[in-house]
C-alpha positions in Angstrom: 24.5 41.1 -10.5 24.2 44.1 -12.9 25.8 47.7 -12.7 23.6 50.6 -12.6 25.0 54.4 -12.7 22.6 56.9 -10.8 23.0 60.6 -12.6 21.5 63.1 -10.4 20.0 65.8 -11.5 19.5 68.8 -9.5 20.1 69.7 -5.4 21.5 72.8 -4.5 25.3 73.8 -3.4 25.0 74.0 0.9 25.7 78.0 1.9 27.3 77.4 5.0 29.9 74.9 5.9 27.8 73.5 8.9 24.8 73.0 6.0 27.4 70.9 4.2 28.7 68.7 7.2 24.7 67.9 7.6 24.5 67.3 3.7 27.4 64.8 4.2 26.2 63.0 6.9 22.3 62.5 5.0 24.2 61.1 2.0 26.7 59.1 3.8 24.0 57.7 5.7 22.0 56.9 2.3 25.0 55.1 1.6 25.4 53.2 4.2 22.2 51.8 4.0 23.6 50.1 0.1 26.5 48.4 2.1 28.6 46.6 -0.5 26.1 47.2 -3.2 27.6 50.6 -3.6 30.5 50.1 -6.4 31.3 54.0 -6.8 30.2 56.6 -4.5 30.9 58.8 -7.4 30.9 62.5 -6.6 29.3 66.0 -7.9 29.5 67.8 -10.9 30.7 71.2 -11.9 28.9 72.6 -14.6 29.1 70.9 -17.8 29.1 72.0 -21.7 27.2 70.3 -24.5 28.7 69.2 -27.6 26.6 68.3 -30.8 28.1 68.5 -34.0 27.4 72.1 -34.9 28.0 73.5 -31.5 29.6 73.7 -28.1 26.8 75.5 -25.5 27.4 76.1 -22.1 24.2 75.4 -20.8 25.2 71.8 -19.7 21.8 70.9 -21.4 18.0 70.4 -20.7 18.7 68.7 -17.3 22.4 69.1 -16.7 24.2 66.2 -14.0 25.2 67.0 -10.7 26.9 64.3 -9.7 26.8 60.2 -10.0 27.2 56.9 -8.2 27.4 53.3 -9.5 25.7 50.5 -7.5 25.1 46.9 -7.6 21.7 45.7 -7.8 19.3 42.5 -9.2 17.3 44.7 -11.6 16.5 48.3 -12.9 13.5 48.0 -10.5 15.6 47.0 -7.5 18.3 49.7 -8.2 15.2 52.4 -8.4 14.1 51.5 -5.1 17.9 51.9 -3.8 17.0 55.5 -5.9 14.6 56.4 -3.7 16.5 57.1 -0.3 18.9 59.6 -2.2 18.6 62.8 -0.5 17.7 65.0 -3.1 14.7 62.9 -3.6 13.6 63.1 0.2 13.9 66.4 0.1 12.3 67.3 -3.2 15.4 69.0 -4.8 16.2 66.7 -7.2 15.8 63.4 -8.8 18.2 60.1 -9.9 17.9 58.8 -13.5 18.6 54.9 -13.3 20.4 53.5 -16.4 22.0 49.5 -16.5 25.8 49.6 -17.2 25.7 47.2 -20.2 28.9 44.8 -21.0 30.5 45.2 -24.1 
């Protein structure tokens, strides 16, 4: 079975700690639902900086992280439907990019 890292782009920071607990509780119960196909719950992101090789920008890019998870899944497709029950993507604030882990 292959690795896949979901990269999330996007969501918003709760504003009140009872907003948070319910946040919690919608991704935990996403994860849940991946049993022991979820390898790394990963965690969010502050923000980031880009490096090229002129430069170092704050800006943390076009479509900076917020956060990431590895799971275990058959194929890209499979791992995208696992994509779809994140939270930010039920509730329109965000989306998951879906890349394979490849062995080296």
């Amino acid at each position: 079975m292959s690795q896949f890292i979901f990269a999330y782009h996007g969501g918003k920071r709760p504003e009140t700690p009872e907003e948070g607990e319910k946040v919690m509780a919608q991704w935990n119960a996403w994860f849940g639902t991946m049993g022991d196909d979820l390898i790394v719950p990963g965690a969010p992101l502050g923000m980031s900086k880009t490096v090229d090789d002129s430069s170092i920008t704050d800006d943390g890019g076009a479509n900076p992280l917020s956060g990431y998870s590895v799971v275990a899944a058959e194929s890209i497709e499979v791992a995208c439907e696992m994509a779809k029950g994140c939270p930010m993507v039920q509730d329109h604030s965000g989306s998951v990019e879906v890349a394979e882990i490849l062995e080296m």
